[in-house]
ROVEX-526416 format. One record per atom (N, C-alpha, C): x, y, z; residue in three letters. Coordinates in steps of 0.02 Angstrom, whole numbers, padded with zeros to 5 digits, always signed. Layout:
XYZala ...
***
This chain:
+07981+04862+04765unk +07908+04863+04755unk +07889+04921+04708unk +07860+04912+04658unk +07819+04952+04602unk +07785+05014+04642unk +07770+05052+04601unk +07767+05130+04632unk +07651+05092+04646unk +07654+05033+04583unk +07589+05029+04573unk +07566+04990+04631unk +07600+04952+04671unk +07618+04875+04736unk +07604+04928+04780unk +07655+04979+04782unk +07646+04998+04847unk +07582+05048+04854unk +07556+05066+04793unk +07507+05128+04818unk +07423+05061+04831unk +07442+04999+04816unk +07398+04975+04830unk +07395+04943+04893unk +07443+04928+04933unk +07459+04903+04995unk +07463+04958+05042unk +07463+05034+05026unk +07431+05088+05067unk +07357+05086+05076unk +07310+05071+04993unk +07270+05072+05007unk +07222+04993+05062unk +07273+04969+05046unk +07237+04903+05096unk +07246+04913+05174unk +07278+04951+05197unk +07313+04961+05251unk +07282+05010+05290unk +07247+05055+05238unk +07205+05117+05247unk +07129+05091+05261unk +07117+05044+05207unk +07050+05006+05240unk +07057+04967+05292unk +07102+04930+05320unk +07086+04877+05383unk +07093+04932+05451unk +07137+04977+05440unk +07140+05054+05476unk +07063+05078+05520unk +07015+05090+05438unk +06977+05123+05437unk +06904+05071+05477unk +06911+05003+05443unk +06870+04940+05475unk +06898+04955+05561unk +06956+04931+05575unk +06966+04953+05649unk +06958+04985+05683unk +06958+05051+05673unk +06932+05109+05704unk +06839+05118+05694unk +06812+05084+05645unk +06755+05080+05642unk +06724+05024+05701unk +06745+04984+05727unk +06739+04929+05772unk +06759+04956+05846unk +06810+05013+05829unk +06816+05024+05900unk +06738+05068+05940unk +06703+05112+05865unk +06642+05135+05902unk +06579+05088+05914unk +06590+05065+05955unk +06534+05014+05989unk +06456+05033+05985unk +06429+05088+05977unk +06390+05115+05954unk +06370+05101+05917unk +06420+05108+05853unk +06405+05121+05761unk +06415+05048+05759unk +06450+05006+05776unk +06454+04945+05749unk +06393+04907+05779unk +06375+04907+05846unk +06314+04876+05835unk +06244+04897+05810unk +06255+04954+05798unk +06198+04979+05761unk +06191+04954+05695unk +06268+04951+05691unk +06258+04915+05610unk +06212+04843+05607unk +06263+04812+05674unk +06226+04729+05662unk +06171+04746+05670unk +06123+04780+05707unk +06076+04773+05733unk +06019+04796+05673unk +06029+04839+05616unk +06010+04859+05571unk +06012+04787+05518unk +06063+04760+05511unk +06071+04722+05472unk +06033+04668+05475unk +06025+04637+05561unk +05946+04595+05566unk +05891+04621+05543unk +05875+04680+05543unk +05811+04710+05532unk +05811+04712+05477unk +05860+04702+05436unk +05857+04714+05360unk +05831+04632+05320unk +05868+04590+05362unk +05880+04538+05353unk +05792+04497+05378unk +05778+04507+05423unk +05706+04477+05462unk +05658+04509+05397unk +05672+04578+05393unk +05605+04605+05332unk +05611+04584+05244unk +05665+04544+05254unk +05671+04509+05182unk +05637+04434+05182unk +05639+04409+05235unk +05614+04332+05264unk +05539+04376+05297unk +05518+04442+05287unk +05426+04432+05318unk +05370+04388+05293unk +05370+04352+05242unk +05308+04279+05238unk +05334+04236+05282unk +05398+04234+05322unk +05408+04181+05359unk +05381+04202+05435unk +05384+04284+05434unk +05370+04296+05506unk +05300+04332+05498unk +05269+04333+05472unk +05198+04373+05457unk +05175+04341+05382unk +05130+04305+05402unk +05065+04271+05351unk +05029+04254+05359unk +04980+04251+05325unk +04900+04216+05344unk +04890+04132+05305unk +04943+04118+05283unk +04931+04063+05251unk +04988+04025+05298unk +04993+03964+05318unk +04992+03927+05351unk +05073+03887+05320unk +05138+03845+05338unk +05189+03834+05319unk +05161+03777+05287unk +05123+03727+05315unk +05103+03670+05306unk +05052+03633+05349unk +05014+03606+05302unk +04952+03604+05323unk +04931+03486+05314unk +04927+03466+05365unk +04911+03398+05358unk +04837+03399+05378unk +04792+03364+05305unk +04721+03362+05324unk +04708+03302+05275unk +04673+03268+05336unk +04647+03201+05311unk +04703+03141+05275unk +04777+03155+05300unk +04809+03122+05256unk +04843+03145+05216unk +04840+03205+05190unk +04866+03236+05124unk +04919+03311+05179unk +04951+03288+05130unk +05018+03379+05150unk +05010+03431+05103unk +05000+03474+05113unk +04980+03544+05091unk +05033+03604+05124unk +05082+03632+05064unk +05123+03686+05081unk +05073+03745+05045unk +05033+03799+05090unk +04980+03825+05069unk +05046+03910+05045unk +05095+03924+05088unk +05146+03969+05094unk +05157+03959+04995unk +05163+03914+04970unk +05188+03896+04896unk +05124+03920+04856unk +05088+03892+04879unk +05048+03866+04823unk +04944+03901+04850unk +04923+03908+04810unk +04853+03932+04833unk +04794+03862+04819unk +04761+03846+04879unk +04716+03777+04885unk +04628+03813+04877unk +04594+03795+04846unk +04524+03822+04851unk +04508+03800+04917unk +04458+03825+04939unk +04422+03817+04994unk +04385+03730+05007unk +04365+03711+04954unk +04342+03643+04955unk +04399+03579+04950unk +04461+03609+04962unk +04521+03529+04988unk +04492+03548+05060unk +04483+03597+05093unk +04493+03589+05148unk +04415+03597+05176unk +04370+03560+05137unk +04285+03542+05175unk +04242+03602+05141unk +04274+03639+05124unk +04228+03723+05127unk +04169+03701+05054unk +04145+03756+05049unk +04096+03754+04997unk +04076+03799+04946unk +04164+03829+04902unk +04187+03855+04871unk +04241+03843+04850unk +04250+03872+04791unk +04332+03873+04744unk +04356+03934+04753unk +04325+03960+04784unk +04384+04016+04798unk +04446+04020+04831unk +04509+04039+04828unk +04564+04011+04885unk +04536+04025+04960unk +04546+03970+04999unk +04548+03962+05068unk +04579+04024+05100unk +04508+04056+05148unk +04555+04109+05200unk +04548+04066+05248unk +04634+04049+05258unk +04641+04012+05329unk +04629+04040+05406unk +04610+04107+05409unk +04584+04131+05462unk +04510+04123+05488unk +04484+04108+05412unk +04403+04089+05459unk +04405+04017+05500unk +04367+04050+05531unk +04352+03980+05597unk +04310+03944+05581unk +04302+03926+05515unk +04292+03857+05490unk +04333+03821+05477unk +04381+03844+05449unk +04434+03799+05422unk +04476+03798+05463unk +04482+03847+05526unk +04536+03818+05566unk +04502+03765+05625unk +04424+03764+05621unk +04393+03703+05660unk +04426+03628+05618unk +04438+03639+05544unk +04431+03573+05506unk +04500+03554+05522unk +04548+03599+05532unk +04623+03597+05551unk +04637+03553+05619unk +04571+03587+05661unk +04586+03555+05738unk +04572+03475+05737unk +04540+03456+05710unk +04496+03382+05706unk +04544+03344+05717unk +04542+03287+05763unk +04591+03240+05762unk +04627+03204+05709unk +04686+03202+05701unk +04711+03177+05637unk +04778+03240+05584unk +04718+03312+05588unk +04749+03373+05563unk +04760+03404+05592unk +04808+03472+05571unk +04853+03506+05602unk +04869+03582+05560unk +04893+03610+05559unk +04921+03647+05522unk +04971+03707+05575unk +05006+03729+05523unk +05099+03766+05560unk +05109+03839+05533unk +05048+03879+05579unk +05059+03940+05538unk +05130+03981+05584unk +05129+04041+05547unk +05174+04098+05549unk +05172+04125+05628unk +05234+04164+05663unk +05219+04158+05733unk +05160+04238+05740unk +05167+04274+05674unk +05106+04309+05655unk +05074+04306+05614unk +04983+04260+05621unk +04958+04247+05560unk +04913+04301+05506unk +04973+04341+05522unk +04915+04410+05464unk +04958+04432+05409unk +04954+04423+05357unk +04977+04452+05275unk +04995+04528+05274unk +05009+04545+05237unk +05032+04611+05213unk +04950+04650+05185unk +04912+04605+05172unk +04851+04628+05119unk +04785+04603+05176unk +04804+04554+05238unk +04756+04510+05278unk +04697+04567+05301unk +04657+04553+05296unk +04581+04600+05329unk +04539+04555+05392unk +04572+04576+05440unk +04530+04548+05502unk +04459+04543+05493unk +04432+04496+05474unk +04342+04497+05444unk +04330+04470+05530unk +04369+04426+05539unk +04319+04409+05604unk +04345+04426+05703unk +04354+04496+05679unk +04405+04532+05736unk +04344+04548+05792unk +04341+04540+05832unk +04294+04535+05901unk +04268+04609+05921unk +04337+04671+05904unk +04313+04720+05906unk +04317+04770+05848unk +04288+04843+05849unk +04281+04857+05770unk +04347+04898+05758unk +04358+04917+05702unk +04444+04940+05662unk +04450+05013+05671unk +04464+05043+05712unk +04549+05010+05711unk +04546+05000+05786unk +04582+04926+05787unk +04561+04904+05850unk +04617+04899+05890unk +04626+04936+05966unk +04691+04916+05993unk +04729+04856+06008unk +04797+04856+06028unk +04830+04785+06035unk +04777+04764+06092unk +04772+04677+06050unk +04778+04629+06088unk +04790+04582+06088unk +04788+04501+06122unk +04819+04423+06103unk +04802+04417+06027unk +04747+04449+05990unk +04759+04421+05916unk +04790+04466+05891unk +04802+04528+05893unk +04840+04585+05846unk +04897+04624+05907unk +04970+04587+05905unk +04984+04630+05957unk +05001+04707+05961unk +04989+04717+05885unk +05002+04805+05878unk +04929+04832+05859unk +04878+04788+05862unk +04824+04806+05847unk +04811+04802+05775unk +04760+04855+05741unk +04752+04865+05679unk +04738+04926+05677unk +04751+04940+05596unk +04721+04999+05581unk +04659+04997+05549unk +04646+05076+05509unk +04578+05098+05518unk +04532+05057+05456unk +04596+05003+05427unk +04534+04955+05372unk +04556+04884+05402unk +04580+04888+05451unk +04563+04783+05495unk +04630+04765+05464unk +04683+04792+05444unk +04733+04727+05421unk +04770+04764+05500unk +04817+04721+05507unk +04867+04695+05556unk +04932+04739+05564unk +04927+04766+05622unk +04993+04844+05636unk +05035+04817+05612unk +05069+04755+05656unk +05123+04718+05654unk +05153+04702+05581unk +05121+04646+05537unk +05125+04664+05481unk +05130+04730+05436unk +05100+04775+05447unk +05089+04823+05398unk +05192+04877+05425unk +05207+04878+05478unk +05249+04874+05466unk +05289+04839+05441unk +05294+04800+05467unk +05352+04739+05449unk +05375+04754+05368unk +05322+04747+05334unk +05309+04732+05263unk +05310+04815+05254unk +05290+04840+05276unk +05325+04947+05260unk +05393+04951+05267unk +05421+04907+05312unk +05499+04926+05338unk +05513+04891+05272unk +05522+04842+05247unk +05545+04805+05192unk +05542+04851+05137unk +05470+04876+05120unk +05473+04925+05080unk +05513+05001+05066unk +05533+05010+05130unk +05534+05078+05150unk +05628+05064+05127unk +05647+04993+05162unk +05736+05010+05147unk +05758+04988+05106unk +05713+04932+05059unk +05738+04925+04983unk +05730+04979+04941unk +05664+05027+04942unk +05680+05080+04921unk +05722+05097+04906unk +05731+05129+04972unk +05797+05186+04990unk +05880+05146+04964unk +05861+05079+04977unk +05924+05055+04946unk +05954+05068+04871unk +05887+05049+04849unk +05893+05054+04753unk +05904+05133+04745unk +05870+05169+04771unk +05882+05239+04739unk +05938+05267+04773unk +05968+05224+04832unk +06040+05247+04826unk +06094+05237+04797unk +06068+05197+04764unk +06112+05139+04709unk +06139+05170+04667unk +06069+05196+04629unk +06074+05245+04566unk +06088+05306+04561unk +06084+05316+04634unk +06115+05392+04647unk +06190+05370+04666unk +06228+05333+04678unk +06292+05332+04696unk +06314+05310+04605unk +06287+05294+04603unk +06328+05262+04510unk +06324+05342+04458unk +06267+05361+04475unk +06267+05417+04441unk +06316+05468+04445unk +06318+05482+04543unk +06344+05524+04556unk +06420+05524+04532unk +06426+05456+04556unk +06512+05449+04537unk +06517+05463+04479unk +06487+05443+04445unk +06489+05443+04344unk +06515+05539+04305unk +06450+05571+04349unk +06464+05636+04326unk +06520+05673+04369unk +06522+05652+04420unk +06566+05688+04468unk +06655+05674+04437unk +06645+05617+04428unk +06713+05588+04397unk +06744+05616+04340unk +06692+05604+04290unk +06707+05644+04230unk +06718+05718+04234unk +06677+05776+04260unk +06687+05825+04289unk +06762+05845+04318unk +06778+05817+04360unk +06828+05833+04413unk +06888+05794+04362unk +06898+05745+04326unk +06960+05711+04303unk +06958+05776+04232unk +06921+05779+04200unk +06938+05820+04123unk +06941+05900+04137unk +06906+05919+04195unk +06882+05998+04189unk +06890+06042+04154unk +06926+06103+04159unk +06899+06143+04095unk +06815+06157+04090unk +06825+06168+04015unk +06733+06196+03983unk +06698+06114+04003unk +06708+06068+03987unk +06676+06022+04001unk +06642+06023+04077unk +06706+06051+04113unk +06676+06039+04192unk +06610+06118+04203unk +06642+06159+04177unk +06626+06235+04185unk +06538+06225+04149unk +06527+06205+04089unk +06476+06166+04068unk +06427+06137+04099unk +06447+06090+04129unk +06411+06023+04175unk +06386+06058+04236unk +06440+06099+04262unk +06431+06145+04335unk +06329+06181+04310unk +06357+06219+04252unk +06294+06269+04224unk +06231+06212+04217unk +06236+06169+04207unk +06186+06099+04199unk +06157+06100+04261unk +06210+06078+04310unk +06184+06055+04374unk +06143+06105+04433unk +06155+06187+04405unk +06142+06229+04433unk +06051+06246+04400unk +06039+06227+04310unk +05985+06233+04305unk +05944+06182+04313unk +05971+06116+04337unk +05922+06055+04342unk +05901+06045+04421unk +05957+06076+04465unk +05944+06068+04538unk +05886+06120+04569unk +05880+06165+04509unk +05799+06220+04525unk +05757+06199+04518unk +05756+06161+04465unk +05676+06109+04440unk +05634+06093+04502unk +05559+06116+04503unk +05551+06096+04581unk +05519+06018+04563unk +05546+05982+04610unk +05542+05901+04602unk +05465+05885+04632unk +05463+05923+04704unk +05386+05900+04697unk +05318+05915+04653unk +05328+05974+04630unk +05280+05982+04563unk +05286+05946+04519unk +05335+05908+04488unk +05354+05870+04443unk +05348+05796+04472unk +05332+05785+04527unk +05298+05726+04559unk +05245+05725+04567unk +05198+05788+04571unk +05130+05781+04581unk +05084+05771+04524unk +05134+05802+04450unk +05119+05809+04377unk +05117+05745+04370unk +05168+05715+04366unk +05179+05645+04352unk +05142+05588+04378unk +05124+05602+04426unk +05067+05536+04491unk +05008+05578+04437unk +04981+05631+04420unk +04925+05629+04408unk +04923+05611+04316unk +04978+05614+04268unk +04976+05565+04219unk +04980+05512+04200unk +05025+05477+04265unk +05047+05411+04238unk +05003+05351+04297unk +05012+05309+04290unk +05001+05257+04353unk +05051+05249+04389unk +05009+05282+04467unk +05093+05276+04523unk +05092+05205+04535unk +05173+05204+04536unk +05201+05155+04556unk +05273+05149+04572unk +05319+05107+04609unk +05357+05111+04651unk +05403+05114+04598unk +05403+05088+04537unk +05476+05109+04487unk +05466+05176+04454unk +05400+05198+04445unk +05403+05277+04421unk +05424+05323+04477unk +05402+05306+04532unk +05438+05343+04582unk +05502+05337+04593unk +05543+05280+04590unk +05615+05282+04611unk +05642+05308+04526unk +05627+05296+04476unk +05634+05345+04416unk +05653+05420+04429unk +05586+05453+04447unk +05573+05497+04446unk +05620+05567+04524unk +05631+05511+04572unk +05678+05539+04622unk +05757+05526+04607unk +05777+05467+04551unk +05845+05468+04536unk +05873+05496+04508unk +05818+05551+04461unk +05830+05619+04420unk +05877+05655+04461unk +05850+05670+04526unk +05872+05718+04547unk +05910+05675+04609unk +05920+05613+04658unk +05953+05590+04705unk +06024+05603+04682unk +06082+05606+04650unk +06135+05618+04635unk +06183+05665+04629unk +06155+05718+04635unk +06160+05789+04614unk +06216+05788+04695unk +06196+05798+04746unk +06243+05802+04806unk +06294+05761+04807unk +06282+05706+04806unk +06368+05659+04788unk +06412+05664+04737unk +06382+05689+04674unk +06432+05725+04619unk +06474+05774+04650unk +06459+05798+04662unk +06484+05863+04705unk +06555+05846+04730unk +06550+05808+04775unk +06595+05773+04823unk +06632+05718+04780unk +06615+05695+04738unk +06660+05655+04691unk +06707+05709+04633unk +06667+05757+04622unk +06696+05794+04582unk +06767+05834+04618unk +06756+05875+04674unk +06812+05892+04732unk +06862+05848+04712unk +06842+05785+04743unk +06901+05741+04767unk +06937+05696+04698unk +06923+05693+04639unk +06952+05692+04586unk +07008+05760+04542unk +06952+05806+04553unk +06999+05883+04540unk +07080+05869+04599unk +07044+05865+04645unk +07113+05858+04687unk +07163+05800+04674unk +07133+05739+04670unk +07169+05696+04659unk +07216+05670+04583unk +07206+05721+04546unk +07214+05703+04483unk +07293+05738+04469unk +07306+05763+04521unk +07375+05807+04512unk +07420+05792+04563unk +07385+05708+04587unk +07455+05710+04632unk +07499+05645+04564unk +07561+05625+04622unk +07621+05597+04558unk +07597+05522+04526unk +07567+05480+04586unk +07532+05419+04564unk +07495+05417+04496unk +07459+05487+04509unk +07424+05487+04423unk +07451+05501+04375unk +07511+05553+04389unk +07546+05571+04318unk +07589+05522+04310unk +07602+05478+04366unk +07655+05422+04342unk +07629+05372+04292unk +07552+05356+04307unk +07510+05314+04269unk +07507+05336+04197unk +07492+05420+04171unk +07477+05423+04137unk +07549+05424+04089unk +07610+05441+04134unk +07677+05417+04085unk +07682+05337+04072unk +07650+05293+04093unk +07659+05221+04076unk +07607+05217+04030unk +07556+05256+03999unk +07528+05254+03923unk +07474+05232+03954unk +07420+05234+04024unk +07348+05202+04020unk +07322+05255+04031unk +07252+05216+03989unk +07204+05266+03954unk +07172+05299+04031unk +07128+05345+04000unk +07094+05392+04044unk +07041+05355+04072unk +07013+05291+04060unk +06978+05267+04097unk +07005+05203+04152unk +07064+05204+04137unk +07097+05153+04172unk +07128+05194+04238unk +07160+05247+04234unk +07183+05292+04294unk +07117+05318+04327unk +07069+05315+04283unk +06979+05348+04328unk +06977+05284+04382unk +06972+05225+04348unk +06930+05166+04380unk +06985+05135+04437unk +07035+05143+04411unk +07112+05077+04449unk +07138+05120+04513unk +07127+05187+04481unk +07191+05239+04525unk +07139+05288+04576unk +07109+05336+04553unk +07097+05376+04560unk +07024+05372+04611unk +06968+05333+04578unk +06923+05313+04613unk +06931+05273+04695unk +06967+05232+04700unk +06972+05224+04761unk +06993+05250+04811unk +07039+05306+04785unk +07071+05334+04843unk +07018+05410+04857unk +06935+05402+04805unk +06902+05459+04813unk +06829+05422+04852unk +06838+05370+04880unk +06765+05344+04907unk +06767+05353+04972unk +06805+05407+05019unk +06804+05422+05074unk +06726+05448+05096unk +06730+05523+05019unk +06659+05536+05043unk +06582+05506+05018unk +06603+05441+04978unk +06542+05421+04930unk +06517+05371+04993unk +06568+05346+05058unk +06556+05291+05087unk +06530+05312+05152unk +06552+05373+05169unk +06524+05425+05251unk +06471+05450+05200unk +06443+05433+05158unk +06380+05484+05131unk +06330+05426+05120unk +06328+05369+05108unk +06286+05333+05124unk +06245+05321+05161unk +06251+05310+05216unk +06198+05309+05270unk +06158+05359+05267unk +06160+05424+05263unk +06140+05481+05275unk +06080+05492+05208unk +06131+05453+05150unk +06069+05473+05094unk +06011+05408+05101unk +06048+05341+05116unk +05990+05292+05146unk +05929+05340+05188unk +05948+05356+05231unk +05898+05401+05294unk +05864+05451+05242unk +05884+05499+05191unk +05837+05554+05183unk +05810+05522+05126unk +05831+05455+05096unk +05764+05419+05045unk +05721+05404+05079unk +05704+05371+05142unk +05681+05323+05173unk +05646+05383+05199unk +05654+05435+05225unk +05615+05512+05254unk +05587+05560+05184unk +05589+05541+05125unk +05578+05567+05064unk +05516+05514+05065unk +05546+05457+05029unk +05476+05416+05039unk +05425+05399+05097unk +05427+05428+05158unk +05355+05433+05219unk +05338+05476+05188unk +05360+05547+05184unk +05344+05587+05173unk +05290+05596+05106unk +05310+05581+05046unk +05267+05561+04996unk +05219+05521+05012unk +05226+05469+05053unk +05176+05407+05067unk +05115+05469+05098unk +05141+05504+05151unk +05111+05529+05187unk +05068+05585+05164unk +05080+05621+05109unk +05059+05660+05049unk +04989+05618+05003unk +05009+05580+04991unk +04983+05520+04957unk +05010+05535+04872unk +05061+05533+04868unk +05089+05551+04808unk +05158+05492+04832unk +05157+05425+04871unk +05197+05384+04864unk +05185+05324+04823unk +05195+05279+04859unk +05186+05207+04814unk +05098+05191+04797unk +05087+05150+04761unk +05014+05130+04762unk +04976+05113+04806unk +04914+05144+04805unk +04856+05131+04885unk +04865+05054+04877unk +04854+05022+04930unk +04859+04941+04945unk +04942+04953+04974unk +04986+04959+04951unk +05073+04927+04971unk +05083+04962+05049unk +05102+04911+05065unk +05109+04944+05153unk +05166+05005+05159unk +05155+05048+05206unk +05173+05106+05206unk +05195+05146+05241unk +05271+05166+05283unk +05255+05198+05355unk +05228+05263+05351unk +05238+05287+05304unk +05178+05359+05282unk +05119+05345+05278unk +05083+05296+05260unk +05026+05295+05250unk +04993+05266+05349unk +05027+05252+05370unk +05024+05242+05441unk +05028+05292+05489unk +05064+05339+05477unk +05064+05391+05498unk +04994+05450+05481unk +05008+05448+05407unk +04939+05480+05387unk +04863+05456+05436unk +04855+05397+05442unk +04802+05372+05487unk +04825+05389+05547unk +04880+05391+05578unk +04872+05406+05651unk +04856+05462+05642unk +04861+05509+05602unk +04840+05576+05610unk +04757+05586+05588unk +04733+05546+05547unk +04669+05549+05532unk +04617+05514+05602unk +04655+05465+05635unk +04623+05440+05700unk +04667+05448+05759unk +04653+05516+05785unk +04697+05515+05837unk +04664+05490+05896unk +04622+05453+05908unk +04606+05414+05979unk +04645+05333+05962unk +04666+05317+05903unk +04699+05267+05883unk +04789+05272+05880unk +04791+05294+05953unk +04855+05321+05965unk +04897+05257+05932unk +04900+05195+05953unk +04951+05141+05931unk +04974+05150+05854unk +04935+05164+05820unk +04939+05160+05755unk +05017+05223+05736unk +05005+05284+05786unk +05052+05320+05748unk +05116+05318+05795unk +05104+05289+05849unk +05151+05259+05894unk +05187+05218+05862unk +05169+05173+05848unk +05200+05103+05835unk +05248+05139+05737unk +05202+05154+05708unk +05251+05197+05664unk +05296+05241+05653unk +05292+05279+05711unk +05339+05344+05726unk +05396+05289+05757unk +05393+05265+05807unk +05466+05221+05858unk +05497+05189+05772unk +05448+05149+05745unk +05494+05098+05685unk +05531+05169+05627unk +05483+05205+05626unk +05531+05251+05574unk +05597+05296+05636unk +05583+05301+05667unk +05641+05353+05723unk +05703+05302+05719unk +05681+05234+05752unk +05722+05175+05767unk +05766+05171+05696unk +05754+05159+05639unk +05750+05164+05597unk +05822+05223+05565unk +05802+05281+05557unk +05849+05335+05549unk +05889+05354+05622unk +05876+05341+05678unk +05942+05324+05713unk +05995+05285+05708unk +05960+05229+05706unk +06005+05175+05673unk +06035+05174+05617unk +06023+05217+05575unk +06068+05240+05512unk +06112+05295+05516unk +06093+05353+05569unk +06127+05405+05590unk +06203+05365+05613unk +06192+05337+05660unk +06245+05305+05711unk +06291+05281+05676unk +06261+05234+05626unk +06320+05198+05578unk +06333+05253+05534unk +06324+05302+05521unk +06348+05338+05456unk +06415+05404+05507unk +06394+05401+05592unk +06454+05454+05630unk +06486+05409+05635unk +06496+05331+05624unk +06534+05288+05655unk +06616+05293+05587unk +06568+05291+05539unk +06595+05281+05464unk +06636+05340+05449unk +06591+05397+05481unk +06632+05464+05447unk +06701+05455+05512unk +06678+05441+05566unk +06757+05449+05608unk +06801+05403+05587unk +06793+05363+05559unk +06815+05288+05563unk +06875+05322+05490unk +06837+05358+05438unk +06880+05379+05351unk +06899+05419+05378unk +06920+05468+05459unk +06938+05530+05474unk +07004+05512+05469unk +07064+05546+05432unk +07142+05536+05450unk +07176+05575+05520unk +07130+05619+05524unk +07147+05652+05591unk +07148+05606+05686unk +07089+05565+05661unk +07067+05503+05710unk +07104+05455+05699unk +07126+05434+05650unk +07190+05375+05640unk +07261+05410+05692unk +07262+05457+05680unk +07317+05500+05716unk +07322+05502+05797unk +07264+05497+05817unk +07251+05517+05880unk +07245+05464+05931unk 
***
């Protein structure tokens, strides 16, 4: 077997290792699944929170209202404006013998405004709002739902770009060193002073906020800690024999980076995930909560929080946001101790 066979059948051996011992913490692994529904349910929220209806039979005719927007006059009204299927006109025209309609098992939108809510906003849970509302009538339930979606695609994308980055400079750094590395080091030491929230508050007040100037503007700086740790573990890894054997068989310096060297350095790029998921996802409340996050209107667990604090007799509101964000970064904690024991070689041992 090739010196190249076998260092890859260590590394396969090392991952089903590392998967196994990750399964043995019962903890971290169901936290995972259990995260992974929640990830999964808040990608499908028009199916579980909407105000528009799956399908709608009136008078004969089928209407998928979820697709498509119907004026008010297909369905009797006495306007072209699109149909709010919550007024109790149109859900009287729905009841009439003959029609029907198949809403959501929660009929409130991400944007829905309780106009005809019995009591005034922000109104506690009840049979129509089971998390209640907040302090402008749209729907707890929703406004999470549709915040959580927001809150972990976020954090997803800007971990994205912080793991590509990180690896990128860390790699180069740690494989060439020398002045190049000694250089980059002096870079990273005057760009990691820059204070980021002044340069976020500058920026929200020139440009129009919005959720790609913001994940822009935090991927400047999201990377900077995982370089670090990519850089280490390349310096180290670059002098054992696998690499110099590679580089006596004539492949180039990006082929021993990408084939050789990188995989056997994602111990700490892969126990560091979770953790940087959690402090995007606690970066962005935080901003929300500032009001230097995403645009007023986009649902928000900062901006939920901000109101529980502006209405504190409207306890649900910062209740119901605090458990989904806690729930939330526990559930990422758990899987990220599960992961780091799981890449431990000391715990394979034991």
């Amino acid at each position: 077997m090739s010196n190249n066979n076998l260092h890859h059948f260590k590394r396969s051996s090392s991952l089903k290792r590392a998967w196994l011992q990750f399964k043995k913490n019962r903890l971290g692994f169901y936290s995972l699944y259990l995260l992974i529904v929640l990830v999964l349910l808040s990608l499908v929220a028009e199916l579980v929170s909407n105000d528009k209806p799956y399908l709608v039979s009136y008078e004969g005719q089928w209407y998928v209202p979820l697709v498509q927007d119907y004026p008010e006059t297909v369905f009797g009204g006495d306007f072209s404006t699109p149909t709010d299927y919550l007024d109790p006109f149109i859900q009287e025209q729905f009841s009439k013998p003959g029609n029907w309609a198949i809403y959501a098992p929660n009929p409130y939108g991400q944007k829905t405004l309780h106009y005809f809510a019995k009591l005034p906003n922000p109104a506690p849970p009840s049979t129509d709002n089971i998390l209640g509302t907040d302090d402008r009538g749209r729907d707890l339930f929703a406004q999470l739902l549709y915040g959580f979606r927001v809150s972990i695609l976020f954090a997803l994308a800007l971990t994205l770009s912080g793991v590509v980055l990180g690896i990128l400079i860390g790699a180069i750094q740690g494989y060439f060193g020398g002045k190049l590395d000694l250089y980059t080091q002096r870079f990273l030491e005057v760009w990691g002073s820059m204070p980021e929230l002044y340069l976020l508050i500058i920026f929200s007040a020139i440009l129009k906020p919005s959720v790609m100037l913001l994940l822009i503007l935090l991927s400047l700086f999201g990377w900077m800690g995982l370089s670090d740790y990519v850089r280490a573990e390349f310096l180290r890894n670059r002098q054992l024999d696998y690499v110099r054997a590679a580089k006596a068989l004539g492949l180039s310096h990006f082929q021993i980076m990408w084939r050789h060297i990188l995989p056997n350095s994602l111990t700490p790029v892969i126990t560091f995930l979770p953790f940087r998921i959690s402090g995007a996802i606690l970066g962005l409340t935080a901003l929300d909560f500032l009001g230097l996050g995403v645009p007023p209107g986009t649902p928000s667990l900062g901006e939920l929080l901000a109101q529980g604090k502006n209405n504190i007799d409207a306890w649900w509101i910062s209740l119901s946001a605090f458990v989904v964000l806690t729930v939330t970064l526990l559930l990422l904690t758990l899987v990220g101790d599960a992961l780091r024991d799981a890449l431990d070689p000391r715990k394979a041992q034991s």
